[in-house]
PyMOL commands that place a pseudoatom at each C-alpha (Angstrom):
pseudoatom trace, name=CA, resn=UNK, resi=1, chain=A, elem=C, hetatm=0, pos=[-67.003, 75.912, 118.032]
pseudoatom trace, name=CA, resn=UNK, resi=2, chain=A, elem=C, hetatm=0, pos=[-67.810, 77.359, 114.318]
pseudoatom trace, name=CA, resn=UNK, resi=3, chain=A, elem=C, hetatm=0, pos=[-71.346, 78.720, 114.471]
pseudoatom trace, name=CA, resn=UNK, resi=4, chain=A, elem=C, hetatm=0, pos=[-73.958, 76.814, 112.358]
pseudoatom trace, name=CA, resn=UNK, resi=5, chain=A, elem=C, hetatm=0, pos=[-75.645, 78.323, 109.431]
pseudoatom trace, name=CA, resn=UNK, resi=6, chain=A, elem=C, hetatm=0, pos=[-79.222, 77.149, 107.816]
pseudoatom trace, name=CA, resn=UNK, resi=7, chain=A, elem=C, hetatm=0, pos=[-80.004, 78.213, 104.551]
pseudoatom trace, name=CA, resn=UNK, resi=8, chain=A, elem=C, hetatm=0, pos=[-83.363, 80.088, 104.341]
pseudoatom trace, name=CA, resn=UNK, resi=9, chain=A, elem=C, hetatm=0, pos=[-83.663, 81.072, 100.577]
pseudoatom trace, name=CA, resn=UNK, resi=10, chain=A, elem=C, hetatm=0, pos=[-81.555, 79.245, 98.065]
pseudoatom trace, name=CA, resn=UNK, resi=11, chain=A, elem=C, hetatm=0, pos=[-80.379, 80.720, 94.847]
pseudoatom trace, name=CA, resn=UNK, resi=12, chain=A, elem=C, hetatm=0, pos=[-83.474, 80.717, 92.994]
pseudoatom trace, name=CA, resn=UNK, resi=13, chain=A, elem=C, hetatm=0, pos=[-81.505, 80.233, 89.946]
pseudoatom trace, name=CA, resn=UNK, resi=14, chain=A, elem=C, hetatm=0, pos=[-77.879, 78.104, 90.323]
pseudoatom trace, name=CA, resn=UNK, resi=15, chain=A, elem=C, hetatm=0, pos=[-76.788, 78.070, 86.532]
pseudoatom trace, name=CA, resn=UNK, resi=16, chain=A, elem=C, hetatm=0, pos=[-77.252, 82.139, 86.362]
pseudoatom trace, name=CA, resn=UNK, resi=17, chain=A, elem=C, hetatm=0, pos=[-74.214, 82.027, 89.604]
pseudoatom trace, name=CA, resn=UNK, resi=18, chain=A, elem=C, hetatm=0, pos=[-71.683, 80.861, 86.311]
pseudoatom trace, name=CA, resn=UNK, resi=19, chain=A, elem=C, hetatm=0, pos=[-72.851, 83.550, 83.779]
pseudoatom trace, name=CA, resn=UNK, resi=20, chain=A, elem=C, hetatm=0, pos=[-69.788, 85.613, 82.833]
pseudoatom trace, name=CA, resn=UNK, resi=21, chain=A, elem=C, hetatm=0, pos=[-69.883, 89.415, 83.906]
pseudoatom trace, name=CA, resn=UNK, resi=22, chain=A, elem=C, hetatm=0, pos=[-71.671, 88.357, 87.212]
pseudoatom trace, name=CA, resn=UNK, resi=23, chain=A, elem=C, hetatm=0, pos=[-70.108, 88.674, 90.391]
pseudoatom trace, name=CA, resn=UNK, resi=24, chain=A, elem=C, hetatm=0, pos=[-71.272, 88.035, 93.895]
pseudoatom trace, name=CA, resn=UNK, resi=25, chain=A, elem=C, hetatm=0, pos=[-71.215, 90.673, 96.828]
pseudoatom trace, name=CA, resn=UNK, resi=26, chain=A, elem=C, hetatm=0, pos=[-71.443, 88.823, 100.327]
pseudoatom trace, name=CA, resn=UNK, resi=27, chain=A, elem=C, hetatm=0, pos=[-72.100, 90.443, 103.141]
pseudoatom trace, name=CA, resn=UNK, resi=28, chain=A, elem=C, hetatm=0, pos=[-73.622, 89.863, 106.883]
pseudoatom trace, name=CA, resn=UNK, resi=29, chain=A, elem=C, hetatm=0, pos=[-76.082, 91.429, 108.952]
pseudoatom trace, name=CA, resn=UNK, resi=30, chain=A, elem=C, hetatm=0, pos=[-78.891, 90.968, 111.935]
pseudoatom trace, name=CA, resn=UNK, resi=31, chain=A, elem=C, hetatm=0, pos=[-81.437, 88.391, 110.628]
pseudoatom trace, name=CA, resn=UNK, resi=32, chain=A, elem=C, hetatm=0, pos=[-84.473, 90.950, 111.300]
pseudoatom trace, name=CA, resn=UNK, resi=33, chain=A, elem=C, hetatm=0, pos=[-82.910, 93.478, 108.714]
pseudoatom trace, name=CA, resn=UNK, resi=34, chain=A, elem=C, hetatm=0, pos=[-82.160, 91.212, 105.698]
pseudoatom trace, name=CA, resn=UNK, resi=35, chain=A, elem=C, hetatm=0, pos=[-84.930, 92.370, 103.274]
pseudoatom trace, name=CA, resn=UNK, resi=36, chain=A, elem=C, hetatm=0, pos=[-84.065, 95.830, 104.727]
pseudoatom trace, name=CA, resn=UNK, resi=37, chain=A, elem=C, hetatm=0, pos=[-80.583, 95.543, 103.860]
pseudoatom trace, name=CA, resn=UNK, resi=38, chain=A, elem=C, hetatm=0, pos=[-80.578, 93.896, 100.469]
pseudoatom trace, name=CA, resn=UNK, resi=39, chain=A, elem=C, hetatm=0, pos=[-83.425, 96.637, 99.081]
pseudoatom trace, name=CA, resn=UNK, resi=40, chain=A, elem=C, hetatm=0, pos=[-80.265, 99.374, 100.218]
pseudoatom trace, name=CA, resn=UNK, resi=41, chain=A, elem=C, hetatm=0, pos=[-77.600, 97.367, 98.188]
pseudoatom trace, name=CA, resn=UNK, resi=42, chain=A, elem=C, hetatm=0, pos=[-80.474, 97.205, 95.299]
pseudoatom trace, name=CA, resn=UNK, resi=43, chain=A, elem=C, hetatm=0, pos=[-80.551, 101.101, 95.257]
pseudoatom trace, name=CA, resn=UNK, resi=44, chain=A, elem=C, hetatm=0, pos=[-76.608, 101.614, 95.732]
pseudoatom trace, name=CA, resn=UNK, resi=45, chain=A, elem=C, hetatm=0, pos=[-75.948, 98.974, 93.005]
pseudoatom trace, name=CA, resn=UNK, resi=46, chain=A, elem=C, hetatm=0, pos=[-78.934, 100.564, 90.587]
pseudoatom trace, name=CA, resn=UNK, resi=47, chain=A, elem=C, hetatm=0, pos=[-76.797, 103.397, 90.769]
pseudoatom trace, name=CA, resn=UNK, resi=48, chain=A, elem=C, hetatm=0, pos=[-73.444, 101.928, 89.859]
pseudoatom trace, name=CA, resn=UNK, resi=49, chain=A, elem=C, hetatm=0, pos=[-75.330, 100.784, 86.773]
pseudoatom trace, name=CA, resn=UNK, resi=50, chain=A, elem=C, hetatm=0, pos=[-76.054, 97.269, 88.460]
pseudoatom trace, name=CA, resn=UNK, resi=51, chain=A, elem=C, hetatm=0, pos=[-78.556, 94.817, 88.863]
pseudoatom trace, name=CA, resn=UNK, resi=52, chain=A, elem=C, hetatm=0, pos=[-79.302, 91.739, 91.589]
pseudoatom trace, name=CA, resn=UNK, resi=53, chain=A, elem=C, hetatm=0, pos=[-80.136, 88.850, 89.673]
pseudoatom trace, name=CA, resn=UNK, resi=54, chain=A, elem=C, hetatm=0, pos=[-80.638, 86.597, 92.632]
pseudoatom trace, name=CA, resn=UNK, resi=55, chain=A, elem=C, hetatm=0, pos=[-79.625, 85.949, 96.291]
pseudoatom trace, name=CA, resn=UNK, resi=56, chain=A, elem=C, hetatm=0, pos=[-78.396, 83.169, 98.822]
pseudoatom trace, name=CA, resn=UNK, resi=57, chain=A, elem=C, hetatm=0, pos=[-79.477, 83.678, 102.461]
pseudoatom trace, name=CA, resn=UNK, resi=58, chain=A, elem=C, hetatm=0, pos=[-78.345, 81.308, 105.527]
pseudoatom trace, name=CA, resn=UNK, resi=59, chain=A, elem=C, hetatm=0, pos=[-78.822, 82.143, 109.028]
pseudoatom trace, name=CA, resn=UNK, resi=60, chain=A, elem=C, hetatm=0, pos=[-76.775, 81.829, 111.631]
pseudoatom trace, name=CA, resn=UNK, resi=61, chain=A, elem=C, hetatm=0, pos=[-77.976, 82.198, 115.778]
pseudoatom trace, name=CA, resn=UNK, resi=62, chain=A, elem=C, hetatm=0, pos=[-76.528, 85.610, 115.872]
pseudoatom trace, name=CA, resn=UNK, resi=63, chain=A, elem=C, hetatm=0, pos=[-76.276, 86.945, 112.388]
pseudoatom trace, name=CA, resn=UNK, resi=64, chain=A, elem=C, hetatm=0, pos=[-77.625, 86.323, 108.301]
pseudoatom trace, name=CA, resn=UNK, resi=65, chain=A, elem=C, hetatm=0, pos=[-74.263, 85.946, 105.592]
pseudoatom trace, name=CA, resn=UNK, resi=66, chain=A, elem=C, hetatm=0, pos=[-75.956, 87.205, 102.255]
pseudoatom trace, name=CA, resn=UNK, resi=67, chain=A, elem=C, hetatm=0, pos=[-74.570, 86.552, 98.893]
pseudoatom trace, name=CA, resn=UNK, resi=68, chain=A, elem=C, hetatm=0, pos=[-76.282, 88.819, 95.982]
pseudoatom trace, name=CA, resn=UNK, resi=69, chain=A, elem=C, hetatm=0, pos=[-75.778, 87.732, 92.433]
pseudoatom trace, name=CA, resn=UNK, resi=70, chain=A, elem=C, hetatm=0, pos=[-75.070, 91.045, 90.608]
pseudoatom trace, name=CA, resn=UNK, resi=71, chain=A, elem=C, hetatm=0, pos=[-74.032, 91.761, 86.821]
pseudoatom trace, name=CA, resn=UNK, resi=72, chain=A, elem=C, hetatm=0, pos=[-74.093, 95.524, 84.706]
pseudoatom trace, name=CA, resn=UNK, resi=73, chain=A, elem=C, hetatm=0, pos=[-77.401, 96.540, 83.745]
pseudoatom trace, name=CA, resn=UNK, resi=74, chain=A, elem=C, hetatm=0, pos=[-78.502, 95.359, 79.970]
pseudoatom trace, name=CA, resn=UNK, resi=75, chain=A, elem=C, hetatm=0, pos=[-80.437, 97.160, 77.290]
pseudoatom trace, name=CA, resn=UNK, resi=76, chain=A, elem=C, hetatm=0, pos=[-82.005, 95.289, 74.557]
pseudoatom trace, name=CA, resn=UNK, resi=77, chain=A, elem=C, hetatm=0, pos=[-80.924, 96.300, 70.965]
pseudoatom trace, name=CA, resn=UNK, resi=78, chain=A, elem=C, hetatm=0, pos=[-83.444, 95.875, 67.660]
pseudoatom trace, name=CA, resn=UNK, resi=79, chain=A, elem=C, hetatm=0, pos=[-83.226, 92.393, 65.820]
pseudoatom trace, name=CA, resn=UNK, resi=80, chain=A, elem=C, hetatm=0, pos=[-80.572, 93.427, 63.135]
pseudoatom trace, name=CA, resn=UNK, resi=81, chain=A, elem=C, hetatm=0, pos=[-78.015, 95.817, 65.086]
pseudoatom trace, name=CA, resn=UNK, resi=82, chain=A, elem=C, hetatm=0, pos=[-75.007, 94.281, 65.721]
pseudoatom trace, name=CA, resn=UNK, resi=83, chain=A, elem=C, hetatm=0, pos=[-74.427, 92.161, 68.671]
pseudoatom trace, name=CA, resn=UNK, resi=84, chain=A, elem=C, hetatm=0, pos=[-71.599, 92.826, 71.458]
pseudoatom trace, name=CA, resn=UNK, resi=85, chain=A, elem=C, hetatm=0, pos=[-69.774, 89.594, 70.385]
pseudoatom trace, name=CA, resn=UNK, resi=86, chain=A, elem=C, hetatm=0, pos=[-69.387, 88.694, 66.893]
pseudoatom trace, name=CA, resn=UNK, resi=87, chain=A, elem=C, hetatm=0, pos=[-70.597, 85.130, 66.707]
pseudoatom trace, name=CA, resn=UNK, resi=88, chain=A, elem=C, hetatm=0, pos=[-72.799, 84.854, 70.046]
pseudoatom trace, name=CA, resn=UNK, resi=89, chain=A, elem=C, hetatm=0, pos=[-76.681, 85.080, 70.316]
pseudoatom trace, name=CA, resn=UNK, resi=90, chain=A, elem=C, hetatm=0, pos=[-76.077, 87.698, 72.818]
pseudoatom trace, name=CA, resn=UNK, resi=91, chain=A, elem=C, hetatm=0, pos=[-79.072, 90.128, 72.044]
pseudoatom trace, name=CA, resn=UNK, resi=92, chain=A, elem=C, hetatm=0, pos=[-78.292, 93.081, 74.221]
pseudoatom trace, name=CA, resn=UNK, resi=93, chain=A, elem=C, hetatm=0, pos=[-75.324, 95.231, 75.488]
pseudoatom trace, name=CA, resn=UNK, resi=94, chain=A, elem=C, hetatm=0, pos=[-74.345, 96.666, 78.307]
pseudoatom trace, name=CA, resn=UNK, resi=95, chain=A, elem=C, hetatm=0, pos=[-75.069, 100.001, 79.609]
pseudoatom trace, name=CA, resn=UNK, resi=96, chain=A, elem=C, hetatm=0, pos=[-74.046, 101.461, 82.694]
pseudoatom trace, name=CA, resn=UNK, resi=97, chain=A, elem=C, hetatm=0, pos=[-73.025, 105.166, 82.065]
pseudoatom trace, name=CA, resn=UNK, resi=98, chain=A, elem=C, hetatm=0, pos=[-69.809, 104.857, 84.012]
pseudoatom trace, name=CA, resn=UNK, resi=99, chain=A, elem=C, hetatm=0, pos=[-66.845, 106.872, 82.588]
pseudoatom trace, name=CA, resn=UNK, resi=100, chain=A, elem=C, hetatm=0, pos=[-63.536, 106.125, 82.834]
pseudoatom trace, name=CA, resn=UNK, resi=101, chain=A, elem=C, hetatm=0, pos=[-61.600, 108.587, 85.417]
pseudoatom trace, name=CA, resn=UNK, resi=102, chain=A, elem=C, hetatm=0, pos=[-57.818, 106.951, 84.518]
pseudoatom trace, name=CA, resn=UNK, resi=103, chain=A, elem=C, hetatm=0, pos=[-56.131, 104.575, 82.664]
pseudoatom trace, name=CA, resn=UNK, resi=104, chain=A, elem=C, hetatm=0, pos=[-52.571, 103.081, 82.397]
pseudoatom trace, name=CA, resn=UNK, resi=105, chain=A, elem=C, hetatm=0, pos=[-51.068, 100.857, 79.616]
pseudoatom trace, name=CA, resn=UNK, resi=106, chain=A, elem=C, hetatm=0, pos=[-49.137, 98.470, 80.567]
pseudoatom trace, name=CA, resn=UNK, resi=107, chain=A, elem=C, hetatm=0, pos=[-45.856, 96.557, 78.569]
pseudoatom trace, name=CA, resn=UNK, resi=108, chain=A, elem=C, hetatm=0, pos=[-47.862, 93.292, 78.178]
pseudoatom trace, name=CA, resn=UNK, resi=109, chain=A, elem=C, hetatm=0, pos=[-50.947, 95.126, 76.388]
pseudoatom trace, name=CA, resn=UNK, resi=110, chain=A, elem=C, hetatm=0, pos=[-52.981, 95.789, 79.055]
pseudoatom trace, name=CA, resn=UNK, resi=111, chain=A, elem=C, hetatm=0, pos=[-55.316, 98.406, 80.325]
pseudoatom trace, name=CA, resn=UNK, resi=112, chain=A, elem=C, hetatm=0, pos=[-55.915, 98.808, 83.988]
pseudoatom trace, name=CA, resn=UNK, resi=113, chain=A, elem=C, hetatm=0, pos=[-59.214, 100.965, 83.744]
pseudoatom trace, name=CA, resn=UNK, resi=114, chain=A, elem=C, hetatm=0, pos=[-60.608, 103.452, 86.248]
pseudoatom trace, name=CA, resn=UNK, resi=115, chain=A, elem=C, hetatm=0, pos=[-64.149, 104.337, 85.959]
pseudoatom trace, name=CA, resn=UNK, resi=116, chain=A, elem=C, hetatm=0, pos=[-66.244, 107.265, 88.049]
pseudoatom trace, name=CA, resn=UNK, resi=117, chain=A, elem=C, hetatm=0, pos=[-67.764, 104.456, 90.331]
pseudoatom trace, name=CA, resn=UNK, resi=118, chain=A, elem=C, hetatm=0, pos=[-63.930, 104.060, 91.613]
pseudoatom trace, name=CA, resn=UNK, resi=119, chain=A, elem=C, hetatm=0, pos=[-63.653, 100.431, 90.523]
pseudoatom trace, name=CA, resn=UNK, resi=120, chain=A, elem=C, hetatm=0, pos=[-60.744, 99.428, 88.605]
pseudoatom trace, name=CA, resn=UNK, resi=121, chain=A, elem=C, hetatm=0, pos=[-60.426, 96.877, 85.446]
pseudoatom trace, name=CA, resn=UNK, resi=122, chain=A, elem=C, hetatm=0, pos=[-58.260, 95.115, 83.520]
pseudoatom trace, name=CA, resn=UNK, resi=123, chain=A, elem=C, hetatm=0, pos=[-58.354, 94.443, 80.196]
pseudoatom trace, name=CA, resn=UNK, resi=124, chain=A, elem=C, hetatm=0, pos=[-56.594, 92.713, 78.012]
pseudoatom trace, name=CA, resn=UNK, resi=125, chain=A, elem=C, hetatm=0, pos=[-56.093, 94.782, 74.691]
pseudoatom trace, name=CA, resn=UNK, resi=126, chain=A, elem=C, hetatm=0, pos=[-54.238, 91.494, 72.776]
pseudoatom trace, name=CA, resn=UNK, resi=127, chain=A, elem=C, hetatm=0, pos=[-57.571, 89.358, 73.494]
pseudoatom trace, name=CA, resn=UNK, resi=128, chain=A, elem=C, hetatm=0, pos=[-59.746, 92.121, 72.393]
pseudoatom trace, name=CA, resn=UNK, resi=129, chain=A, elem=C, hetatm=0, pos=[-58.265, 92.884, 69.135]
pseudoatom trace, name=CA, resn=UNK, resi=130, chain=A, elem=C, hetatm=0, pos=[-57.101, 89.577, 68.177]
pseudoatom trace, name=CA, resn=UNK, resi=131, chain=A, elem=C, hetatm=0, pos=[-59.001, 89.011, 65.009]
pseudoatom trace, name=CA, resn=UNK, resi=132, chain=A, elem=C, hetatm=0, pos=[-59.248, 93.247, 63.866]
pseudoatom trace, name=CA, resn=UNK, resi=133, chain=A, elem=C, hetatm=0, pos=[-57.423, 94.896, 60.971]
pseudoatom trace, name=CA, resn=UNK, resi=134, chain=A, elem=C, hetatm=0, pos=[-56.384, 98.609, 59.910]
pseudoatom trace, name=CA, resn=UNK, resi=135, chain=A, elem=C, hetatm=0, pos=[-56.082, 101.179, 62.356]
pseudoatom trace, name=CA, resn=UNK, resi=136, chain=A, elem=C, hetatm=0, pos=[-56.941, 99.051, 65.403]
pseudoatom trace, name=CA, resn=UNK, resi=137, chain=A, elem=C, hetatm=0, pos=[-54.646, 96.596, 64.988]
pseudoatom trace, name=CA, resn=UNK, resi=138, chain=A, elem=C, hetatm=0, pos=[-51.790, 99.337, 64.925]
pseudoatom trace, name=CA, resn=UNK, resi=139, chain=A, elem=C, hetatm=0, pos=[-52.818, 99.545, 68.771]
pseudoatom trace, name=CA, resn=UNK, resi=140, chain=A, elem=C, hetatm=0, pos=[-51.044, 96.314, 69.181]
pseudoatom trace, name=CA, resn=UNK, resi=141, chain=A, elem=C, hetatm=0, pos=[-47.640, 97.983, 68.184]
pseudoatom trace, name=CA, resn=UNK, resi=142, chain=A, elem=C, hetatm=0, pos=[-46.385, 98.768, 72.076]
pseudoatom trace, name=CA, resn=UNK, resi=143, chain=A, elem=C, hetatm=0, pos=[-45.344, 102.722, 71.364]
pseudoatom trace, name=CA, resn=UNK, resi=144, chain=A, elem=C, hetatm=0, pos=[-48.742, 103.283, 70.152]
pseudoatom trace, name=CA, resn=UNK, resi=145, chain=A, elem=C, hetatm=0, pos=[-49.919, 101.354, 72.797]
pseudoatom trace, name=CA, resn=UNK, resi=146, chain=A, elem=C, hetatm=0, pos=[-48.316, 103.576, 75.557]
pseudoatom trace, name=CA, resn=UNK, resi=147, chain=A, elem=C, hetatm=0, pos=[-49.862, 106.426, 74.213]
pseudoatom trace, name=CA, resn=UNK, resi=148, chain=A, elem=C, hetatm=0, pos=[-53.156, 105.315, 75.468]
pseudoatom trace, name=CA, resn=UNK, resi=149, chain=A, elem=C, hetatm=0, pos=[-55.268, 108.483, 77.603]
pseudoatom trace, name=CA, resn=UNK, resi=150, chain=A, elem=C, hetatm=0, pos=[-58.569, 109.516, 78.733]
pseudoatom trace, name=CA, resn=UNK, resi=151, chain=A, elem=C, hetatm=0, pos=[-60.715, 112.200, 76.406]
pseudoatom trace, name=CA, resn=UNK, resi=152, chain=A, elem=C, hetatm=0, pos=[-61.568, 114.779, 78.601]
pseudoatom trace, name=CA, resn=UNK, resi=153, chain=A, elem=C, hetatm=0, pos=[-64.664, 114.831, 76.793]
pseudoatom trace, name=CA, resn=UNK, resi=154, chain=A, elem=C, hetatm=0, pos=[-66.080, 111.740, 75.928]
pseudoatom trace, name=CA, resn=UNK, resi=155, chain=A, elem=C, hetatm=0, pos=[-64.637, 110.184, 79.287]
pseudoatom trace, name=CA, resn=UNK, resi=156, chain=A, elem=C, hetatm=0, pos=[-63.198, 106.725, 77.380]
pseudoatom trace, name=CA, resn=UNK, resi=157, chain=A, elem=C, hetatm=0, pos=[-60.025, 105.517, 76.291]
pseudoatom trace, name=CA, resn=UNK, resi=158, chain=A, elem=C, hetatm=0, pos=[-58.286, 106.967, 73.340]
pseudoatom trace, name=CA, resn=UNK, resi=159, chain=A, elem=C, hetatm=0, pos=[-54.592, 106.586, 71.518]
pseudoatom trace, name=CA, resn=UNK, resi=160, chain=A, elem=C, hetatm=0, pos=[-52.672, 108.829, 69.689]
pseudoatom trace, name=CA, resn=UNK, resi=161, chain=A, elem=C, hetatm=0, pos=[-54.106, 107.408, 66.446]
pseudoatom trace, name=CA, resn=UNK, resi=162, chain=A, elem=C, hetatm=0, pos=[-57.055, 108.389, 67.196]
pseudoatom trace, name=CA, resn=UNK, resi=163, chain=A, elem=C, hetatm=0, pos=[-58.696, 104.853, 67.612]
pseudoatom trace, name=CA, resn=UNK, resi=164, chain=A, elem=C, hetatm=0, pos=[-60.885, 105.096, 71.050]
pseudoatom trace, name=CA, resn=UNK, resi=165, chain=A, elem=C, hetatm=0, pos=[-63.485, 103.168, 72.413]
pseudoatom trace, name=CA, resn=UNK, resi=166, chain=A, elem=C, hetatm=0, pos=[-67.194, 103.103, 74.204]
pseudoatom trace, name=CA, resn=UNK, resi=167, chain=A, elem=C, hetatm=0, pos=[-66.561, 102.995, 77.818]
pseudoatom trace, name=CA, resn=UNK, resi=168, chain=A, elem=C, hetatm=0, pos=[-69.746, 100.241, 78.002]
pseudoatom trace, name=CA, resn=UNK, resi=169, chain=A, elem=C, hetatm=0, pos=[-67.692, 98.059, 75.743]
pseudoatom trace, name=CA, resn=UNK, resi=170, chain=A, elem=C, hetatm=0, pos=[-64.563, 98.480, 77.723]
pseudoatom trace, name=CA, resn=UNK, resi=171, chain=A, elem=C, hetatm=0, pos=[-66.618, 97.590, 80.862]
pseudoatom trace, name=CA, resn=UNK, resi=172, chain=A, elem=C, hetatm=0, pos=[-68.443, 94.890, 79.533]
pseudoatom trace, name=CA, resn=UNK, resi=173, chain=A, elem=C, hetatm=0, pos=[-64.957, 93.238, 78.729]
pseudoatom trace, name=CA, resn=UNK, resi=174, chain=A, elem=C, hetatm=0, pos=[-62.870, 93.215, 81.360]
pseudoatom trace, name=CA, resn=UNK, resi=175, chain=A, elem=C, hetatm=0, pos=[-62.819, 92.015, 84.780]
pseudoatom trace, name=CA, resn=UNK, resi=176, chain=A, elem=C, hetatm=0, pos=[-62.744, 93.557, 88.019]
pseudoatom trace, name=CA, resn=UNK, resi=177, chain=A, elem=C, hetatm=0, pos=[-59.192, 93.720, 89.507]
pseudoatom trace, name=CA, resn=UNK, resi=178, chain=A, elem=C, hetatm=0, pos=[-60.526, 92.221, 93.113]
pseudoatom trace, name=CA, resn=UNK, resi=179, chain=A, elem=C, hetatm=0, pos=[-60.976, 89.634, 91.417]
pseudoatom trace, name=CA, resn=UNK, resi=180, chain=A, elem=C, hetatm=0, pos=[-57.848, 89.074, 89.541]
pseudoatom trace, name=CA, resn=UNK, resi=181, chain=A, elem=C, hetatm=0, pos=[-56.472, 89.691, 92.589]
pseudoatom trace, name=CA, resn=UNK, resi=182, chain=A, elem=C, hetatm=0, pos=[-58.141, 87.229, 94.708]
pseudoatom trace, name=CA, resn=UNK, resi=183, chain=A, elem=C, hetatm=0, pos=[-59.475, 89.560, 96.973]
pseudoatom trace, name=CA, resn=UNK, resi=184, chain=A, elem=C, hetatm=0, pos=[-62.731, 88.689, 99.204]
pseudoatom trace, name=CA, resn=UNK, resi=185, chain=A, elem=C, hetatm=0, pos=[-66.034, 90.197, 98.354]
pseudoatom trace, name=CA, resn=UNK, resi=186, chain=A, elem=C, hetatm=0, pos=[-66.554, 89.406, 95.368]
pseudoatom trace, name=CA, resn=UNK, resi=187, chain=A, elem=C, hetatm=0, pos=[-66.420, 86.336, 93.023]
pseudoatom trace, name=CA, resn=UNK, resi=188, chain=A, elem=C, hetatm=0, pos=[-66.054, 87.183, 89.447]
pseudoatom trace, name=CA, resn=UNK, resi=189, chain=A, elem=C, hetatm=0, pos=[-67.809, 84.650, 86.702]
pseudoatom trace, name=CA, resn=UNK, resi=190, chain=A, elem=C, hetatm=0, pos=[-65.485, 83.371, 83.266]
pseudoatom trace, name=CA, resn=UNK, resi=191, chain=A, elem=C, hetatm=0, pos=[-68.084, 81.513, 81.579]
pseudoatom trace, name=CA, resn=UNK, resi=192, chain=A, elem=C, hetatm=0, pos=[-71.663, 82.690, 79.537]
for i in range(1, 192): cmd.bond("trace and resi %d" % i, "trace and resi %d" % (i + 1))
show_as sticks, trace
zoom trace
């Protein structure tokens, strides 16, 4: 017989669980060391440059299943900068500091991203440059594409054109490949 679980804290805030760039980290524990353990994944995620929005708690007889609402640590910017989106009301960026360790291009204009907290990320260069001119849009012919690297000193992507990118940015848009995948975990969010 399936064990029965009762909620003890809902999300304090469902339409935040939707927001794109969030993701959800589940895990399960003893029921005395909840608080314990989410105040650990709050320091381990802080470090990964990430922040716990909100949780989800239901307890079971023997043990607690936790979800954590988690999304990359934001900055605000001065009225006047430019915004991450063109065309949003978005009013801050993202910062988390990670640098990217590895990248491959692939044939179908993709970049599967590894950064220093050993997560990997795809990103899809076609959506990203869609509406850009000059020397970025030569990125979308496929040799140039291939030549895509990591500068050994500023730790982000660059081609052989020179064009490269802020690894925040590069972050900020692209997804995390367990969840492309399907893999459990983590839940990745589409939708702002």
């Amino acid at each position: 017989m399936p064990e029965k679980f009762e909620t003890i804290k809902h999300a304090e805030k469902p339409e935040w669980w939707k927001w794109e760039g969030t993701w959800v980290s589940k895990f399960g524990c003893h029921p005395d060391i909840v608080d314990a353990q989410i105040e650990s994944n709050r320091k381990l995620y802080a470090e990964q440059g990430y922040e716990i929005l909100d949780s989800n708690i239901e307890k079971g007889s023997m043990f607690a299943r936790v979800k954590l609402l988690l999304r990359p640590k934001r900055v605000q910017i001065e009225k006047g900068e430019p915004k991450l989106r063109e065309g949003t009301d978005l009013e801050c960026i993202y910062q988390n500091n990670l640098e990217i360790t590895s990248v491959l291009a692939t044939v179908n204009f993709k970049l599967i991203l590894e950064f220093d907290n050993r997560e990997y990320r795809l990103l899809d260069m076609k959506r990203f440059l869609k509406r850009d001119r000059g020397v970025l849009k030569e990125i979308l012919d496929i040799d140039l594409f291939r030549t895509a690297r990591v500068d050994g000193i500023a730790r982000t992507v660059v081609f052989e054109n020179g064009v490269d990118f802020d690894h925040d940015v590069l972050f900020a848009e692209s997804v995390n490949i367990d969840h492309v995948l399907g893999n459990e975990g983590e839940v990745k969010h589409e939708k702002f």
